[in-house]
C-alpha positions in Angstrom: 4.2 10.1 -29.8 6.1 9.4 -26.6 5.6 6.1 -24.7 5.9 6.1 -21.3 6.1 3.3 -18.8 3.5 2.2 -16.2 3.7 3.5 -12.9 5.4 1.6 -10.5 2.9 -0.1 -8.0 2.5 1.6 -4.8 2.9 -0.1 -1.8 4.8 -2.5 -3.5 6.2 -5.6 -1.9 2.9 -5.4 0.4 -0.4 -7.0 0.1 -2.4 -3.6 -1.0 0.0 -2.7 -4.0 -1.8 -1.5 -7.1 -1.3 0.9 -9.5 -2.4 4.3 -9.1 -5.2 5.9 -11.2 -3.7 8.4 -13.8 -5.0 11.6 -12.9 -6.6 14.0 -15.7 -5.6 16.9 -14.3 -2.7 17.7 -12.1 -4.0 19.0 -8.6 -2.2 20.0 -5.5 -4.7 19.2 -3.3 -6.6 15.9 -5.8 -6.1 12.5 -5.8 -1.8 12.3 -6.4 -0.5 9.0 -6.1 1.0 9.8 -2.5 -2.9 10.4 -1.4 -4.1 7.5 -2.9 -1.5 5.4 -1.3 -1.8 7.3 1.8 -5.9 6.6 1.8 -5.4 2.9 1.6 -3.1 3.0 4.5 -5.6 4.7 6.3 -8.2 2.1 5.3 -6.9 -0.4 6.4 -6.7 1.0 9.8 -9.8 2.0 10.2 -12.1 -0.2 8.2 -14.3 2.9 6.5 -14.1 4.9 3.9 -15.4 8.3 4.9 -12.5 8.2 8.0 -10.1 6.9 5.1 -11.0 9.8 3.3 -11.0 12.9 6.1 -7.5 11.3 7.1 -6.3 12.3 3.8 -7.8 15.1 3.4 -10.4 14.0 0.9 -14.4 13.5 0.6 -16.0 10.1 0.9 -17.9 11.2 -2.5 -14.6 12.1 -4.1 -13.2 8.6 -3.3 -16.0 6.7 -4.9 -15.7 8.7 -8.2 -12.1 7.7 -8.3 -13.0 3.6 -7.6 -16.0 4.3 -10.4 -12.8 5.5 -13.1 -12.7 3.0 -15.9 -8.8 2.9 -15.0 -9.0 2.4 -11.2 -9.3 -1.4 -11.3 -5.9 -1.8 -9.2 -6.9 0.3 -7.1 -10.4 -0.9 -6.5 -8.8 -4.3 -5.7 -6.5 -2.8 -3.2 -9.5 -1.0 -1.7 -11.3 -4.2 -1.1 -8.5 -5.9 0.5 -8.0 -2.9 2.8 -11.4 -2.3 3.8 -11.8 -6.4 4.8 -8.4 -6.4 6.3 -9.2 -3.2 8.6 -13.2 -5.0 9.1 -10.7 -8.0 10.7 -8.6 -5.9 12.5 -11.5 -3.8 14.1 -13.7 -7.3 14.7 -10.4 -8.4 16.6 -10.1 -5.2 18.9 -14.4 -5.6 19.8 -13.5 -9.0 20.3 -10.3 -8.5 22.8 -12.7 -5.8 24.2 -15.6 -8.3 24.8 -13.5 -11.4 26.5 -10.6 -9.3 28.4 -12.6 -6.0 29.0 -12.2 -2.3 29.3 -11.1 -0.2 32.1 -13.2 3.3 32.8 -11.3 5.8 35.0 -13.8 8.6 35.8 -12.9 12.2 37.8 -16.1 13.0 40.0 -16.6 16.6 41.5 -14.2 17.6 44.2 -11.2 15.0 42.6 -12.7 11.5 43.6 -11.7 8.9 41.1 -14.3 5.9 40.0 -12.3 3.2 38.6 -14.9 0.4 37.1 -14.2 -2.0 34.1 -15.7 -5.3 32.4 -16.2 -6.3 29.3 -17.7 -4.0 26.3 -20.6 -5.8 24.9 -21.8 -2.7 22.7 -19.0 -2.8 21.0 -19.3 -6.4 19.9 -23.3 -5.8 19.2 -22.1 -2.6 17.1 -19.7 -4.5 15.1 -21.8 -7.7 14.4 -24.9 -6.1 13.2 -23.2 -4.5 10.1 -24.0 -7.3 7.9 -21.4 -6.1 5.0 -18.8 -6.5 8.2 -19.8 -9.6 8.9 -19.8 -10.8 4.7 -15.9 -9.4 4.8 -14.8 -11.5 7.8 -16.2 -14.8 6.9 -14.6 -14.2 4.1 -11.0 -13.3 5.5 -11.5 -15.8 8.3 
């Protein structure tokens, strides 16, 4: 019987470096370890999963069953410490969006431009009425 190392951690050197979950079969289009390091990138920019998941060409469902794997705890780690580091990020661009405002440019019929801006309170409301968003930034903050 052959022993083989570990794989090395992905993303190494960075915060969300884990250990990517030993697939059962070998897919083209599964879970490699280039798309699971690729669909924590994503989730950290974008602060959900399903996005994460169509980024990389995978299904929301499809990521949970790889978290659930008795063998994903590195990578379940590095999923919670995207998803509250993009929750930050995106609480920071409502917030920027709320004090210093947006700026609308509209076309009207026959070529007339509206220009109208001011800050984006739905954004803010949005953001601050997801309670598991709000649970993940007091607890980066």
């Amino acid at each position: 019987m052959e022993h083989t190392a570990p794989p090395a951690p992905l993303l190494a050197g960075t915060c969300l470096a884990f250990t990517p979950v030993p697939r059962d079969r070998r897919r083209a289009d599964g879970w490699t370890p280039e798309t699971q390091a690729n669909f924590i990138r994503a989730l950290e920019a974008m602060g959900s999963v399903g996005k994460a998941a169509r980024a990389v060409g995978m299904g929301r469902a499809s990521a949970y069953r790889l978290r659930e794997r008795p063998d994903a705890a590195s990578f379940a780690a590095a999923w919670d410490r995207a998803i509250a580091t993009g929750r930050t990020h995106q609480f920071s661009i409502a917030m920027d969006r709320a004090l210093n405002g947006v700026t609308i440019v509209r076309v009207l019929k026959g070529g007339a431009i509206d220009v109208s801006g001011g800050p984006d309170m739905t954004v803010v409301n949005a953001v601050l009425r997801d309670d598991g968003f709000a649970k993940a930034t007091k607890e980066t903050i």
